[in-house]
C-alpha positions as CSV (number, residue, x, y, z in Angstrom):
1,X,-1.6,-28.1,1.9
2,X,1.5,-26.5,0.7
3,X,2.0,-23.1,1.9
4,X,3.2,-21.6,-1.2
5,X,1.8,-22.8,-4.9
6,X,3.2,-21.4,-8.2
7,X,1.6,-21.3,-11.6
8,X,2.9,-18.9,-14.8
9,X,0.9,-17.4,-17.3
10,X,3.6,-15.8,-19.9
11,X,6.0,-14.4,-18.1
12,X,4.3,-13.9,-14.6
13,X,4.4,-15.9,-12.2
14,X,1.5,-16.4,-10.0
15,X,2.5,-17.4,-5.9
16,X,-0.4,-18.6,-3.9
17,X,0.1,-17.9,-0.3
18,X,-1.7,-20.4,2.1
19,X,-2.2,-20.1,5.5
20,X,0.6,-18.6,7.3
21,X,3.6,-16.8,6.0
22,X,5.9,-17.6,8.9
23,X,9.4,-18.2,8.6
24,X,9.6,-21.3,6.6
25,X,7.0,-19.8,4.1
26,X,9.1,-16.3,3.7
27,X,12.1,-17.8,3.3
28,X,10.5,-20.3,0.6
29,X,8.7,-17.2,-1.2
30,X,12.1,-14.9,-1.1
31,X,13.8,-17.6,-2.5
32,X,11.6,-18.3,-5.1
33,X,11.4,-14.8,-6.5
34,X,15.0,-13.8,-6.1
35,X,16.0,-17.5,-7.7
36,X,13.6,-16.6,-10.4
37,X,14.0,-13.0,-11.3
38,X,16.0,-14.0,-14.6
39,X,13.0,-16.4,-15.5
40,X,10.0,-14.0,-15.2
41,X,8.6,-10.4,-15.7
42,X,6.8,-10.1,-12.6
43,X,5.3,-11.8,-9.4
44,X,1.5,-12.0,-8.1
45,X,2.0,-12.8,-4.8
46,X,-1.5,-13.8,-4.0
47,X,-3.2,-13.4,-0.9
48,X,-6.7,-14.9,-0.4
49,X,-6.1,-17.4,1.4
50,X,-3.6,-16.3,3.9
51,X,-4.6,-16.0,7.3
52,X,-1.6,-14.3,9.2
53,X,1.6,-12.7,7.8
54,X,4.4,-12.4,10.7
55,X,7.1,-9.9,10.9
56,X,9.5,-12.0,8.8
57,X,6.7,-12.6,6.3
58,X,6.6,-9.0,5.5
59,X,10.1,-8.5,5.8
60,X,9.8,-11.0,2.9
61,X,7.4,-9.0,0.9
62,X,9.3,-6.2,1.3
63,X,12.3,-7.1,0.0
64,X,11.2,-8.9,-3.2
65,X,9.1,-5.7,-3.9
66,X,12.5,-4.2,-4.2
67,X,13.9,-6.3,-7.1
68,X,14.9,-4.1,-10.1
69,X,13.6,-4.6,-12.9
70,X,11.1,-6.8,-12.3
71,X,7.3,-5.6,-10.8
72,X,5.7,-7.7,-7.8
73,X,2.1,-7.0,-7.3
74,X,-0.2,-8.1,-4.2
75,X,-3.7,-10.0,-4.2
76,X,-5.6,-9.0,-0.8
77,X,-9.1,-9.5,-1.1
78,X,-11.7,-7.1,0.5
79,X,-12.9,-9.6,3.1
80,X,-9.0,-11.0,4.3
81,X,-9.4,-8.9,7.2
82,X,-6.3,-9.9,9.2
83,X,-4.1,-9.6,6.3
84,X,-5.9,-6.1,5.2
85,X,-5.3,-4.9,8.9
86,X,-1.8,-5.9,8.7
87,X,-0.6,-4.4,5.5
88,X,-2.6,-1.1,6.3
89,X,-0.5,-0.5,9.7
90,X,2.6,-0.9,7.6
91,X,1.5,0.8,4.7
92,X,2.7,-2.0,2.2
93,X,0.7,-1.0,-0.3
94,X,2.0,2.3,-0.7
95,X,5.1,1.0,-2.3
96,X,3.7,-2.1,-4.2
97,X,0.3,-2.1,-6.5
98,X,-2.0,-4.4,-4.8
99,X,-5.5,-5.7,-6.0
100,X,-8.4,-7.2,-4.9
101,X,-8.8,-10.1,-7.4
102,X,-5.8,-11.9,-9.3
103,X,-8.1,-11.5,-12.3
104,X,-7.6,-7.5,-11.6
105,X,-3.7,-7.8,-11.0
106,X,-3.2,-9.8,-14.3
107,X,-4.9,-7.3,-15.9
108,X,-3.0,-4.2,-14.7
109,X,0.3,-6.6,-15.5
110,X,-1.0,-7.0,-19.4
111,X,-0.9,-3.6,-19.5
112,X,2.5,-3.0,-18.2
113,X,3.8,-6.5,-20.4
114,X,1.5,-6.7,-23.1
């Protein structure tokens, strides 16, 4: 399985985060939105099925939640735990929106991009 999967829906783009977020997959996901900013409105970076997010994978988040312009929102569900635990400590998600569903997150985006 590829850690990272990307589907668009207008002019969001949708990144499915699989398993780790390690190096290789931060760098990939970084890459990805900064490469891409030009292309797209905003980024889901979705969360359900990531089981641990390292230092640099945060690091990662971070920094493409700081692209101008452009809003990146996060998909944690309720029951990821590890990954809930993780972004509480570092308080992630008091500087980028985060939801519990994509279906929630592409709403709130419609909203802001109608």
């Amino acid at each position: 399985m590829k850690p990272l999967s990307i589907s668009v829906i207008k002019r969001i783009a949708i990144v499915e985060c699989d398993g780790e977020i390690t190096v290789d997959c931060a760098y990939q996901l970084k890459d990805f939105v900064v490469n891409s900013k030009d292309k797209y409105d905003a980024f889901v970076i979705d969360m359900s099925n990531t089981t641990h997010l390292s230092s640099t994978g945060i690091g990662a988040l971070y920094e493409v939640s700081r692209i101008k312009g452009h809003t990146v929102v996060l998909v944690i569900p309720e029951d990821n735990e590890p990954i809930n635990v993780v972004i509480d400590i570092i308080g992630l998600t008091k500087v980028v929106p985060w939801f519990r569903t994509r279906k929630d997150a592409l709403s709130y985006l419609g909203e802001v991009y109608p």
